[in-house]
N, C-alpha and C positions, 0 to 999 in steps of 0.2 A: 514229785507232785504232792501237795498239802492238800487235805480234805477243805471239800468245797466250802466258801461259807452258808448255804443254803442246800443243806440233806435231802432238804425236802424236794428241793429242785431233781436232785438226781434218784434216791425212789420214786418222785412220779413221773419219768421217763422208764421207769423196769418195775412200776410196780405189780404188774402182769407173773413177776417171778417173783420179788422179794418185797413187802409192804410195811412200812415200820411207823408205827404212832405209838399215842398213847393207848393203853390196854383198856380195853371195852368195858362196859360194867359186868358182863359176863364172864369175860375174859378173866376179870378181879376176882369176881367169885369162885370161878374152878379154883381158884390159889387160898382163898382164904379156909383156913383152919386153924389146928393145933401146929405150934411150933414149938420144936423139939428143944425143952428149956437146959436141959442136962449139956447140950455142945456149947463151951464157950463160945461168946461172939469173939467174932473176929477185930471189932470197931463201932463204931459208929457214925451213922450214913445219916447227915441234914438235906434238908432243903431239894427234897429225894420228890421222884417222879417212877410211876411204874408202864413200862414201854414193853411192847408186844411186837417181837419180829415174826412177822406171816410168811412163811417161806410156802410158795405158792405151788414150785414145782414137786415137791414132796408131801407136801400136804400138812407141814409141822408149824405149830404156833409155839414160839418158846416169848416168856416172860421175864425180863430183868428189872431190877430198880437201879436207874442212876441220880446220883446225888454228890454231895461234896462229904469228905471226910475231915473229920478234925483239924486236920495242918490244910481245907481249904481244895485240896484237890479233890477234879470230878473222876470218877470212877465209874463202873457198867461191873453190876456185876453178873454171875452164872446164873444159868435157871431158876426160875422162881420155883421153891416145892413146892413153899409156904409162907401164907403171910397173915401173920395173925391179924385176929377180927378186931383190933382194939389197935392197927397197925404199929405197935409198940417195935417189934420184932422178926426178922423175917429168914426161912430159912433155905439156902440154896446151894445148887449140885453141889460147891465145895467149898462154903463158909455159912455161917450165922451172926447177923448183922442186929443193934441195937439201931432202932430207927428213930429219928428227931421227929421235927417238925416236916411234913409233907409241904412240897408247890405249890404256894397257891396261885400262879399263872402257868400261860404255856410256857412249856421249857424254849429257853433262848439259844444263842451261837454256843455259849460254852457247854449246854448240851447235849447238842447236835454234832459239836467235833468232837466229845466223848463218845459216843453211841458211832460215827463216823469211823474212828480208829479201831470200838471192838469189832465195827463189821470188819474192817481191812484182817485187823489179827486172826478173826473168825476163818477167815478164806472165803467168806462171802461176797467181797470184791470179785477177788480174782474168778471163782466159782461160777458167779452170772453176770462179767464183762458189767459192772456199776461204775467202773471209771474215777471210783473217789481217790485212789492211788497210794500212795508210803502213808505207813505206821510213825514214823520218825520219830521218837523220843517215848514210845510204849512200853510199858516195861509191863511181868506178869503181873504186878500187886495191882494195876489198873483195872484188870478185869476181874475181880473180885474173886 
């Protein structure tokens, strides 16, 4: 099974356990600071959006930015620590990323089947029965 075209459709059938949009203005703020300039970035992330998965049954809000990289592929990547104030920059559990230009609409299909596959990789499918089903073609540089 292929993640759905419509993500939305399926967290808001289990958004009661798992909630995923785009990241609150609060949400923004807990993230925004200094970013650790001394770690090479890893790349850099266009056309980037920063998304908040509300994990309902544990109580846990984690932050990722998904965007396109260089060669065009959408990527998710790890927890947000930090994202600088001047969104240049931003750095996460296990890379630091050079940030383009930000969304300026909602994020569309290609997206949502990004964000779609790290929930599968995550185990957040299989974890709370979400039904979005195979990773198919995932590899780990996807998830930043």
């Amino acid at each position: 099974m292929h993640p759905p075209s419509r993500l939305s459709d399926v967290i808001r059938r289990h958004k009661e356990r798992l909630d995923v949009s785009s990241a609150s203005d609060l949400e923004r703020q807990a993230v925004t600071g200094a970013v650790d300039l001394s770690v090479p970035p890893k790349g850099m992330i266009y056309n980037w959006c920063l998304i908040a998965l509300r994990n309902h049954v544990d109580g846990v809000v984690t932050l990722h930015v998904v965007g396109q990289t260089d060669d065009t592929r959408w990527i998710v990547t790890s927890d947000v620590r930090a994202l600088a104030s001047d969104t240049t920059r931003v750095s996460t559990e296990n890379s630091s990323y050079v940030l383009g230009p930000e969304m300026r609409k909602e994020p569309g299909p290609l997206t949502s089947d990004s964000v779609a596959r790290a929930i599968v990789a995550w185990g957040y499918d299989e974890r709370f029965d979400l039904g979005i089903g195979g990773a198919d073609g995932l590899d780990d540089d996807d998830l930043g």
